[in-house]
C-alpha positions as CSV (number, residue, x, y, z in Angstrom):
1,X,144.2,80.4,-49.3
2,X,146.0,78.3,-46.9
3,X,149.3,76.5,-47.6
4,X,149.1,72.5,-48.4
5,X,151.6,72.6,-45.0
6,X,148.6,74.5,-43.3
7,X,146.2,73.0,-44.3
8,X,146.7,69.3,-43.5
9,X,147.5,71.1,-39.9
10,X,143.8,71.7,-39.7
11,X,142.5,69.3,-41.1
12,X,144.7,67.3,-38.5
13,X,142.9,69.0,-35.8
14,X,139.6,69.2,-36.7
15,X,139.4,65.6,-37.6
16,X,137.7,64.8,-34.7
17,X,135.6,68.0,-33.8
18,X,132.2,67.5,-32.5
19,X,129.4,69.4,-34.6
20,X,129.1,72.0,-31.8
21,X,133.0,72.3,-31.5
22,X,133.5,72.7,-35.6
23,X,130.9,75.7,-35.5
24,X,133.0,77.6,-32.2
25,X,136.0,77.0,-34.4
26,X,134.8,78.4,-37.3
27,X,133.3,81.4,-35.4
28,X,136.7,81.7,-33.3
29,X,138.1,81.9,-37.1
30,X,136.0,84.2,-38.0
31,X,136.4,86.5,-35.4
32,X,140.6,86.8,-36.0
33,X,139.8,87.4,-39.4
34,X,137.5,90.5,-38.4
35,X,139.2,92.3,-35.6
36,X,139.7,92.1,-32.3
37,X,136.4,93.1,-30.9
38,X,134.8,91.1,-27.7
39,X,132.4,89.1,-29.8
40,X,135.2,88.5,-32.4
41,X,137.6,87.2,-29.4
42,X,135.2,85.1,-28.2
43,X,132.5,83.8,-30.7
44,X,129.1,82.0,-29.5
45,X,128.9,78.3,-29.2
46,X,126.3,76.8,-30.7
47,X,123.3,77.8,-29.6
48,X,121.1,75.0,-29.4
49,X,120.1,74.8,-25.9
50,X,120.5,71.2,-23.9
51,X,117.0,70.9,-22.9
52,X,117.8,68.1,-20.5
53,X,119.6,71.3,-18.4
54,X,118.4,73.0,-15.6
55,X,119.7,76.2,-16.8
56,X,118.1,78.8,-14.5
57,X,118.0,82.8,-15.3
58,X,121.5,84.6,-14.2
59,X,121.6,88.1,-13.2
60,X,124.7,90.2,-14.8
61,X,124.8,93.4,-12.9
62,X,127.1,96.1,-13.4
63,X,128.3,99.5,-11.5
64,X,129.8,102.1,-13.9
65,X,131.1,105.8,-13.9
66,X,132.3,106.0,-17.4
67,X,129.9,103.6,-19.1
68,X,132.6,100.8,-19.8
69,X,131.0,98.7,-17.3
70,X,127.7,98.9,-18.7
71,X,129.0,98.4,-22.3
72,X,130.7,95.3,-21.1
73,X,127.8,94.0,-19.5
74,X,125.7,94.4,-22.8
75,X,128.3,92.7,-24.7
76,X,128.5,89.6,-22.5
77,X,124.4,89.2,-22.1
78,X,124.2,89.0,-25.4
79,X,127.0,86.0,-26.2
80,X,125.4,84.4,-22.9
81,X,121.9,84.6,-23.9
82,X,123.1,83.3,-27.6
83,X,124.2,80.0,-25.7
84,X,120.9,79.3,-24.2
85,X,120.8,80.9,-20.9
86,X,118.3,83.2,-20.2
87,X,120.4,86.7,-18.6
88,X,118.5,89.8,-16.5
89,X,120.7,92.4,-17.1
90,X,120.6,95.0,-14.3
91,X,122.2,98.5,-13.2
92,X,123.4,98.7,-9.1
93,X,122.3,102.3,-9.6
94,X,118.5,100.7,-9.7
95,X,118.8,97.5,-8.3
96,X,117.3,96.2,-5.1
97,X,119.7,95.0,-2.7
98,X,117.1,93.0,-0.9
99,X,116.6,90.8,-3.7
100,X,119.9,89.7,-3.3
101,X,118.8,86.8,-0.9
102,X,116.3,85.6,-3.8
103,X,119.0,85.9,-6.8
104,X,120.5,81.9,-7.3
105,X,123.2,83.0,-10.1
106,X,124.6,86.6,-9.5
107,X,127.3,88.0,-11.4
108,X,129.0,91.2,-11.1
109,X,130.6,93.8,-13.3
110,X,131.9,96.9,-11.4
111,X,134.7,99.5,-11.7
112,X,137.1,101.3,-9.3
113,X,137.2,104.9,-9.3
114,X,139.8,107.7,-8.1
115,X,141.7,106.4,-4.9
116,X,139.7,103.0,-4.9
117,X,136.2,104.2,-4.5
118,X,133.2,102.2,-5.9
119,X,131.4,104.1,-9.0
120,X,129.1,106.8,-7.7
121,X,126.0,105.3,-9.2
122,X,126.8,102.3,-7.8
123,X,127.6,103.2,-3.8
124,X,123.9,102.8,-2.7
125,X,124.2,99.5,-3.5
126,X,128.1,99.3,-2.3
127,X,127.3,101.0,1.0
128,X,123.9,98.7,1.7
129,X,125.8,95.3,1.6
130,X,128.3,96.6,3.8
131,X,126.2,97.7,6.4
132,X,123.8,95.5,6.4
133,X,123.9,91.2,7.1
134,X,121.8,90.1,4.3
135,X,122.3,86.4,4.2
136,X,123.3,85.1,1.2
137,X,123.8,81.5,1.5
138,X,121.3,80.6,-1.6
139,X,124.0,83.0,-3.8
140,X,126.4,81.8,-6.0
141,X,128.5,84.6,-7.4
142,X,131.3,86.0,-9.5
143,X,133.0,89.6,-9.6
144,X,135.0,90.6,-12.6
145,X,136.7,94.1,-11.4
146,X,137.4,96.8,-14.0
147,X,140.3,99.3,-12.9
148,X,143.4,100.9,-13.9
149,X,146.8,99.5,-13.0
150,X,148.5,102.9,-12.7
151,X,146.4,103.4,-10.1
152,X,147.5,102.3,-6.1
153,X,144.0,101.1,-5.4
154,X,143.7,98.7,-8.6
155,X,140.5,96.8,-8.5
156,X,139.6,98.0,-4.9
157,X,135.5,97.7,-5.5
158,X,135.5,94.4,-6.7
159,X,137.7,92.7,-4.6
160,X,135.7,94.3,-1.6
161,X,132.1,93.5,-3.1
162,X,133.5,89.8,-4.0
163,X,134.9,89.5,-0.6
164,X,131.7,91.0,1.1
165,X,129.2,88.4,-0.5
166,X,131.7,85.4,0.7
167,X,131.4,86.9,4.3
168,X,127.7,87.0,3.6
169,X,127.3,83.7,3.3
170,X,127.6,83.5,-0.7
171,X,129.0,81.3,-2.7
172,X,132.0,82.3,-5.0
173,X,131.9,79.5,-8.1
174,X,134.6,81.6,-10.1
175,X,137.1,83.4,-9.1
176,X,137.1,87.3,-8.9
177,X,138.7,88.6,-12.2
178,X,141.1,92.0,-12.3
179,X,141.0,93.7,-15.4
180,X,143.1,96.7,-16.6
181,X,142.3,99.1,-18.9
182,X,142.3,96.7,-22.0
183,X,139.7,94.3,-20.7
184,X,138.1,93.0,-23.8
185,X,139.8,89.6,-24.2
186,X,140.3,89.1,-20.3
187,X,136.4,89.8,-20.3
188,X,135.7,87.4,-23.2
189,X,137.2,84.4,-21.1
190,X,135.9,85.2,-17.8
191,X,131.9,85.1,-19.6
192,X,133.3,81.9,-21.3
193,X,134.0,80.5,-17.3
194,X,130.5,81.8,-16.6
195,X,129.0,80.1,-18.9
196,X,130.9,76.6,-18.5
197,X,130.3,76.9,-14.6
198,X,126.6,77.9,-14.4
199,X,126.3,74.9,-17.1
200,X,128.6,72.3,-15.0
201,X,126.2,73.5,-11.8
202,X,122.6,73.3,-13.5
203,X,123.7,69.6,-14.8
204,X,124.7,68.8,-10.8
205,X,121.3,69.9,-9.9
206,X,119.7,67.5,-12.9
207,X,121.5,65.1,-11.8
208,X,120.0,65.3,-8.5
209,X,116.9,67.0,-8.7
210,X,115.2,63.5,-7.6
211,X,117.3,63.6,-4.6
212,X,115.3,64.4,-1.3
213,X,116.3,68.2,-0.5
214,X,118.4,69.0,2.4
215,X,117.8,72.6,4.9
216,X,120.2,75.4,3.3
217,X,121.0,76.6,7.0
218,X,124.4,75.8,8.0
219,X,125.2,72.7,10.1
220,X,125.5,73.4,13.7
221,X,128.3,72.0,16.1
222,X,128.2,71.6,20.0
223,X,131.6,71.4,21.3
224,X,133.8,72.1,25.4
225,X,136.7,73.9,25.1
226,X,139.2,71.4,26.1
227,X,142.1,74.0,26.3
228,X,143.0,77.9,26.1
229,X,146.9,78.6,25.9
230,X,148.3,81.7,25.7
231,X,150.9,81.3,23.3
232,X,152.6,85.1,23.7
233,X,155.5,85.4,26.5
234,X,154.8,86.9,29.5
235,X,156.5,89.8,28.0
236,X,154.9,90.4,24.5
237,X,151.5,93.5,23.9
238,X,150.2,90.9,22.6
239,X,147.2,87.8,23.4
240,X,147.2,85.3,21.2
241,X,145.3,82.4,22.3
242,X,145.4,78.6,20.6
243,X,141.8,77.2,21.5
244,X,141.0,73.4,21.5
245,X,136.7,72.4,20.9
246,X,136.3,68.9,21.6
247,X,132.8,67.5,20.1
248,X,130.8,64.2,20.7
249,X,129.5,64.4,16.8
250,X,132.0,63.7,14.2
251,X,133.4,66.9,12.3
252,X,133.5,67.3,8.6
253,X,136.2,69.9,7.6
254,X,138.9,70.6,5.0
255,X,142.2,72.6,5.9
256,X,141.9,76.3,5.3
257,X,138.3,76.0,6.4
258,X,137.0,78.6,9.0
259,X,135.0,78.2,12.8
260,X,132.0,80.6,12.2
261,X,131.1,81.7,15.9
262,X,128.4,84.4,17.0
263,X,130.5,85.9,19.9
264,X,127.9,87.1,23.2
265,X,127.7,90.4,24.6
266,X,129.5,91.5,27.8
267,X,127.6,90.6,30.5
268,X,128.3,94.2,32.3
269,X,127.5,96.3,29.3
270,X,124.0,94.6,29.1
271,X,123.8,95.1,32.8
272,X,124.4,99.2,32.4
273,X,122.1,99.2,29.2
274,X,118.9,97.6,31.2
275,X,119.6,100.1,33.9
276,X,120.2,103.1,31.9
277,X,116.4,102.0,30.2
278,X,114.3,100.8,33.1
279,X,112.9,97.9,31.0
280,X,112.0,94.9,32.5
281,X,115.0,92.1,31.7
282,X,112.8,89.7,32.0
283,X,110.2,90.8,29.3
284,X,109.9,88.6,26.2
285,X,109.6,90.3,23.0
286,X,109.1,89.4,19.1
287,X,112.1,90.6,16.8
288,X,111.8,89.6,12.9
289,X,114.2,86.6,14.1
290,X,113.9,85.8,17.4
291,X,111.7,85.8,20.7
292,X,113.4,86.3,24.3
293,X,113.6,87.8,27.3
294,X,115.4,91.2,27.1
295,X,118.4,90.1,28.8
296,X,118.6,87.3,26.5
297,X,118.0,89.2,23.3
298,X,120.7,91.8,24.1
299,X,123.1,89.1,25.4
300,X,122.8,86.5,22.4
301,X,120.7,87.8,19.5
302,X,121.4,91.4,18.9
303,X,124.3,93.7,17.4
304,X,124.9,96.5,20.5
305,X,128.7,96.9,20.2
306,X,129.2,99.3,16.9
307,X,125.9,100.2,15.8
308,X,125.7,100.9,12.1
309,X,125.0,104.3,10.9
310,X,121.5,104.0,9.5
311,X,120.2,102.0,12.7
312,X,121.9,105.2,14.7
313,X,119.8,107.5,12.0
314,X,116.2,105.2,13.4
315,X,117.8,106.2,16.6
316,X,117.5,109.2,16.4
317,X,114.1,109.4,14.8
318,X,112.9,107.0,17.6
319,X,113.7,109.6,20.5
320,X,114.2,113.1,19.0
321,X,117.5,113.9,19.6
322,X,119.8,115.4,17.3
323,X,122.7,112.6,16.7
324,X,125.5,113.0,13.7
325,X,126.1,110.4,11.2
326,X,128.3,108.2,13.3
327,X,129.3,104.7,14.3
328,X,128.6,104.1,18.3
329,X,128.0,101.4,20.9
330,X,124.2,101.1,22.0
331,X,125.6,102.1,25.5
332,X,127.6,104.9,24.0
333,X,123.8,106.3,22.8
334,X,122.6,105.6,25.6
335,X,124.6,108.0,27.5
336,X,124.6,110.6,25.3
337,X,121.1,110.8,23.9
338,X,118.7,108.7,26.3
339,X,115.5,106.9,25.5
340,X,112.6,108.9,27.9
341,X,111.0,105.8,29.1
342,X,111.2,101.7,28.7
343,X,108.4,102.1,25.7
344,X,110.7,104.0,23.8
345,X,113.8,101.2,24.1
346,X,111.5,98.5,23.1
347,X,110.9,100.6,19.6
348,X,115.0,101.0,19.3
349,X,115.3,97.1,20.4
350,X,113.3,96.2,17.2
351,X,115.7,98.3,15.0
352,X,119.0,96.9,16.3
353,X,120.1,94.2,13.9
354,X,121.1,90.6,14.6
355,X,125.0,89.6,16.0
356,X,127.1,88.7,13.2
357,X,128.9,85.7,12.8
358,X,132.7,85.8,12.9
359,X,134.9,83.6,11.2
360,X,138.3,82.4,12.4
361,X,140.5,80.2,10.2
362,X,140.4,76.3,11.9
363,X,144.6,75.6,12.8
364,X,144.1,71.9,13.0
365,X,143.7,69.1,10.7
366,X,141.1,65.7,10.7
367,X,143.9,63.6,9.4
368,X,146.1,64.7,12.7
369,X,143.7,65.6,15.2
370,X,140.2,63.3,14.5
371,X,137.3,63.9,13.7
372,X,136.0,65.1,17.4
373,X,138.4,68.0,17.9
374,X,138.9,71.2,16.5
375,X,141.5,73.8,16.9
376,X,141.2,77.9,16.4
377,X,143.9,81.1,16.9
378,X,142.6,84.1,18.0
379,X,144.5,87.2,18.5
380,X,142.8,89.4,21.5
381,X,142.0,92.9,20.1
382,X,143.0,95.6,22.4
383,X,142.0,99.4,22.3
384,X,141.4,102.5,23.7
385,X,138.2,105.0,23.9
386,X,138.1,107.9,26.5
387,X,141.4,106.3,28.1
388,X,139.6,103.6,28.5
389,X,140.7,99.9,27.6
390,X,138.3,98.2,25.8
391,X,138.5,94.4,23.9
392,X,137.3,93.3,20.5
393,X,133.8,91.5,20.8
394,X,134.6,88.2,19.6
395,X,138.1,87.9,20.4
396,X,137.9,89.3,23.7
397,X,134.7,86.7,24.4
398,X,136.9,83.5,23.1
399,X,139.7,84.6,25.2
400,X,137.3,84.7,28.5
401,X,136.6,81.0,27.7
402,X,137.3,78.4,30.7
403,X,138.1,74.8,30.1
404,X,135.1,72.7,30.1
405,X,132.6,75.9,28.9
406,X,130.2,74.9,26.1
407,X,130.4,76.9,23.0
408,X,127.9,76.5,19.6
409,X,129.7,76.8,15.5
410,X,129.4,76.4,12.4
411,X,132.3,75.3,9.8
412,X,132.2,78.0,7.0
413,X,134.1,75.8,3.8
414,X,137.8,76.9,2.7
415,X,136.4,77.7,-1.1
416,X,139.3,78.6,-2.9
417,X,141.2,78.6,-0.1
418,X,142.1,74.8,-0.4
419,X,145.6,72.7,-0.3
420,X,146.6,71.1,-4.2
421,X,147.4,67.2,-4.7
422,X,149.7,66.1,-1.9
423,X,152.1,65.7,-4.5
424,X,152.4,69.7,-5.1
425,X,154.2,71.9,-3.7
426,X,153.2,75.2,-1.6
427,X,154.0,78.8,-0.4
428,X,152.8,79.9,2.7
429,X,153.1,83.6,3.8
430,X,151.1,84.3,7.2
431,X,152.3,86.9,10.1
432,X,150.6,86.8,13.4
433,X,147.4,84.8,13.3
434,X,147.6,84.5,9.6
435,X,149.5,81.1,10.6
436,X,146.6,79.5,11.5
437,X,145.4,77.6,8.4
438,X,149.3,76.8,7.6
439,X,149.1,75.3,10.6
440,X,146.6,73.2,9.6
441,X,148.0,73.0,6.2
442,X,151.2,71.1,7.8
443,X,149.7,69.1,9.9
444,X,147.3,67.1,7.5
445,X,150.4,66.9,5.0
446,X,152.4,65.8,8.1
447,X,149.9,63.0,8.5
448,X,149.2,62.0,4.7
449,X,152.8,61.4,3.9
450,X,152.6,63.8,1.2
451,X,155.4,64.1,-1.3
452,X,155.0,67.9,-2.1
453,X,157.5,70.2,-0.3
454,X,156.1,73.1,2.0
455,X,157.8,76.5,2.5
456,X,156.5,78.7,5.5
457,X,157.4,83.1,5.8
458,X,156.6,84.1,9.3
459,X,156.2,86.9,10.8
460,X,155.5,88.7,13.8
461,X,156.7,91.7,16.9
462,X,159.6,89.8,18.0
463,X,160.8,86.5,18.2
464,X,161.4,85.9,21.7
465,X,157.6,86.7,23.0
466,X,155.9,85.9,19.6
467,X,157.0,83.3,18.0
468,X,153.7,81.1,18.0
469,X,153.9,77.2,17.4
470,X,157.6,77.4,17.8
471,X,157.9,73.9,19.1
472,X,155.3,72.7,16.2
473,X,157.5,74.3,13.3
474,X,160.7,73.5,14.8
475,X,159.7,69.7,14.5
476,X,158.2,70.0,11.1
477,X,161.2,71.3,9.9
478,X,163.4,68.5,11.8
479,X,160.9,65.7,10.3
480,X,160.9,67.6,6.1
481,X,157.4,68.2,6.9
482,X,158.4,71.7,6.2
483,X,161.3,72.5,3.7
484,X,161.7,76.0,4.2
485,X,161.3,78.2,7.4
486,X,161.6,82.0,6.7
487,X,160.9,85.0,9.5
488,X,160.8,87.8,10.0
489,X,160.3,89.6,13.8
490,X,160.0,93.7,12.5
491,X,160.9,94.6,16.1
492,X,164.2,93.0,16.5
493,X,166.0,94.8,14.3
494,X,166.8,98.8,13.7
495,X,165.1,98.3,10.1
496,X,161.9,96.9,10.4
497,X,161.8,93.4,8.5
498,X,158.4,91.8,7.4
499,X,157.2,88.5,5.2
500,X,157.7,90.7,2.3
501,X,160.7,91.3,2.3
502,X,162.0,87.8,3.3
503,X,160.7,87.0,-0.2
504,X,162.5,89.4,-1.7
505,X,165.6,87.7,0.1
506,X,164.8,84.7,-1.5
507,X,163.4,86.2,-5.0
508,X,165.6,83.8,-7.4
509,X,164.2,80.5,-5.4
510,X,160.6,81.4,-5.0
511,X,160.4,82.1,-8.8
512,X,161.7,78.9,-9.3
513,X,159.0,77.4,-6.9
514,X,156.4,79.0,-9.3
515,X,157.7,78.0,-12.6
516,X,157.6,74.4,-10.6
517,X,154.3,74.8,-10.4
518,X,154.4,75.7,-6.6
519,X,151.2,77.0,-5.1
520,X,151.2,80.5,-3.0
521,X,149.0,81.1,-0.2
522,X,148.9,84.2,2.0
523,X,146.6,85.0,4.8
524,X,146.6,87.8,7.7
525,X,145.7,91.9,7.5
526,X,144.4,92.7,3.9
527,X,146.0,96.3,4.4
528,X,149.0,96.2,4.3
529,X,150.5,93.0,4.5
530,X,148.6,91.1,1.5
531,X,148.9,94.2,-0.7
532,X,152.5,94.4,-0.2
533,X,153.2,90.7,-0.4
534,X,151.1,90.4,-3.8
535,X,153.4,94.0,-4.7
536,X,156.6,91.7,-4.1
537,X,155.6,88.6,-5.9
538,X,154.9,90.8,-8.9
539,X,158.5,92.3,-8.7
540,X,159.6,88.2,-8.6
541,X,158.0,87.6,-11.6
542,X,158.8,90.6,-13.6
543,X,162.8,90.6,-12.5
544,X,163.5,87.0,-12.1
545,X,161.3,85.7,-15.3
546,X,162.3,89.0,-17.6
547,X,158.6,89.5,-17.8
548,X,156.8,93.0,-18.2
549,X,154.4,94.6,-15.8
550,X,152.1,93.9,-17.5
551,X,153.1,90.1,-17.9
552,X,153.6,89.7,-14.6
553,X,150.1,91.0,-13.6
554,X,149.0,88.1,-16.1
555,X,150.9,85.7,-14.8
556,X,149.6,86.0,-11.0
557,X,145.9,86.5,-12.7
558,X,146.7,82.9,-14.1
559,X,147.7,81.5,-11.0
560,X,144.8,82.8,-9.6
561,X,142.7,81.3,-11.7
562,X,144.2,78.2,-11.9
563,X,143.5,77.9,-8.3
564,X,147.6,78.3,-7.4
565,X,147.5,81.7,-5.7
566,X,144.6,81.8,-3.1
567,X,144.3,85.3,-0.3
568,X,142.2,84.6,3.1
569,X,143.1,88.2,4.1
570,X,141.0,90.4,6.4
């Protein structure tokens, strides 16, 4: 029996309980008193089901090696399906990943195995959405990732699958969820988000199901490139190149959105690769998604820089030869294992698959710039093959831009990756091009007036030939704009310094930041910039707030969550 003490406490709070909200209580109840099990953490709602909902069916998919993932899954349909929502469960070891383009709620439950490899029933599925552009712009998904923290490569397969379907086109309407080994209450809340957001998105679509429907493709922009700087010294490796798009239609973009651009083919390599074939450029021909000329097709339409490794397999089936399971350029196979006649390259023209869109973080801001200009930082990739130099596709096609050149986009939206009230503060950590969205960042603060302070880690080779937007940050820091300026130039010094370890410099202060209520952003090279920088926070945490590892992993799973620690790393 409760204590009278106790029980006026609940009657306190219960006082005022809807009927749905005194039956989850008394389930919630329920379940402490009988154990900690995943139904017991989280008991059902009620399950009378809100007719006036346009609940649709949700797929829960899951990839497992041991069977916890599957065992998960089972456990969640079932509270799901007890709250009125009809749930497909399905294994990645069976399922289709065609169907993925049909699927309207998708959620994923998947596992890491070994040194961060996806489940081996699962890699069919794992290997087809990374080699293939399925476009997924109907999807709205979720990932919860199953792992084990005392392993380097914690979570691997789920942060890659969640971060594959948002380059697909999908939409991520919760954010991925890490789990550790003891996953049952973590599990319980991320089905409880499920449930509230599939809800909260069916009643949106009630709401406006009378509403006349708009096309699902993506809005596209026609803009001249008003100006290309190189913003690298004369003396630096390096190309990095601040862009400027000025547009006649008005532009509708928040910071830490992205340019979406499909990059052309080098006019020379389509040159050798018409010669090397005999076809006709001028020949029109029907792909599944387009109809040109040749020259057109291989120019604007078609994938022929790194060919993936099944369209090599058709290759090879196409003309006979003998080719290993490898990545190459169409020209590359061209050379080495030629077609036999013009016939034979319209067959391997049919198998090539569309150019993919790349994305490139916008660095400018409406508030500052208007609404008819947009800005972009690209960073020319450089390499070598054969002793031969040879430039990324994309970056090496908006770096060939001249002023007054016409150039087509798309604005991809920032997601999660979105500033808090102007009243909050932020931490920004972005080496090399990952600067570009801060830049953004500061400049529609700059221009709103707002009240919350702004701390920038920078990075880069050195500081003399690459220290990009100098000027910019120099006066943002002159003005308050920015509070804090923090860098770190790894070739300037015997010991090679990076962001990282600027943080850990400033370990007692950033903590602070974040028991403030600070929000951290990072953005730059996944691997392994964003790995250690998350590494270092997590030392913060545990040292300055006398936390466990274990807490600490919590704490920066809350922030996460709560929308305060956001990654746009690549």
């Amino acid at each position: 029996m409760l204590s009278e003490t106790k029980l006026n406490v609940l009657k306190k709070i219960s006082g005022d309980f809807s009927r749905d909200e005194a039956i989850w209580a008394s389930g919630y109840l329920a379940g402490i008193a009988g154990g900690s099990s995943l139904t017991a953490t989280l008991p059902p709602l009620s399950t009378e089901v809100n007719h006036q909902n346009t609940v649709k069916k949700i797929t829960l998919a899951y990839g497992t090696e041991t069977g916890n993932s599957k065992k998960l899954a089972t456990g969640l349909a079932g509270i799901i399906k007890k709250k009125g929502i009809q749930v497909k469960l399905a294994d990645l070891s069976q399922y289709k990943p065609k169907d993925l383009g049909k699927e309207e709620f998708f959620f994923v439950i998947i596992s890491t195995q070994g040194e961060g490899e996806p489940p081996l029933l699962a890699k069919k599925f794992y290997d087809y959405i990374h080699e293939n552009e399925i476009n997924l712009t109907d999807l709205k998904f979720g990932v919860l990732a199953l792992g084990d923290s005392s392993y380097p490569q914690f979570c691997k397969t789920g942060e890659e699958v969640d971060y594959r379907f948002e380059i697909l086109g999908g939409q991520r309407i919760i954010p991925l969820k890490r789990c550790d080994i003891d996953y049952e209450q973590e599990a319980a809340h991320w089905i409880e988000q499920v449930f509230e957001t599939v809800n909260k998105t069916s009643d949106n679509l009630s709401k406006n199901s009378s509403a006349p429907k708009i096309s699902a493709g993506r809005k596209k922009y026609r803009g001249t490139v008003s100006s290309l700087i190189n913003l690298n010294d004369i003396t630096s490796e390096k190309e990095t190149y601040h862009i400027e798009i000025e547009t006649d239609e008005p532009l509708v973009y928040q910071p830490g959105a992205a340019l979406g651009i499909i990059p052309f083919n080098s006019k020379s390599v389509v040159e050798e690769i018409i010669s090397l074939t005999g076809i006709d450029p001028k020949k029109n021909i029907e792909t599944a998604k387009v109809t040109d000329s040749v020259e057109e097709l291989l120019t604007k339409h078609l994938n022929i820089s790194y060919l993936l490794k099944n369209v090599v397999s058709q290759y090879a089936k196409i003309t006979g030869h003998s080719i290993p399971e490898v990545r190459l350029s169409l020209l590359d196979l061209l050379r080495i294992y030629p077609v036999k006649t013009a016939e034979e390259f319209e067959e391997i023209i049919q198998i090539l698959t569309g150019q993919a869109p790349r994305l490139y973080s916008i660095s400018s801001s409406l508030e500052a710039h208007g609404e008819n200009e947009i800005h972009i930082t690209v960073a020319k990739s450089e390499f070598f093959v054969d002793h031969q130099k040879h430039s990324g596709l994309c970056s090496g096609f908006l770096s060939g831009f001249t002023e007054g050149e016409i150039v087509d986009f798309y604005i991809q939206d920032a997601g999660h990756f979105r500033l808090p009230d102007a009243d909050k503060d932020i931490i920004m950590i972005g080496p090399g091009t990952g600067i570009a969205p801060f830049r953004s960042f500061l400049w529609e603060r700059d221009a709103i007036g707002a009240e919350g302070r702004n701390w920038l880690f920078f990075g880069d080779r050195n500081f003399v030939s690459d220290f990009i937007y100098q000027s910019e940050l120099q006066d943002f820091l002159k003005t308050g704009s920015l509070t804090h300026l923090d860098l770190a130039f790894s070739r300037d010094t015997a010991e090679k310094i990076y962001v990282q370890h600027k943080l850990e410099q400033k370990a007692q202060e950033v903590f602070h930041w974040l028991e403030g209520g600070a929000s951290v952003y990072v953005c730059g090279a996944k691997e392994p910039m964003s790995r250690d920088v998350q590494e270092t926070l997590l030392n913060i945490i545990q040292r300055e707030g006398k936390r466990s590892k274990e807490q600490a992993i919590h704490y920066l799973e809350d922030m996460e969550l709560s929308g305060r620690y956001a990654k746009d790393v690549y």
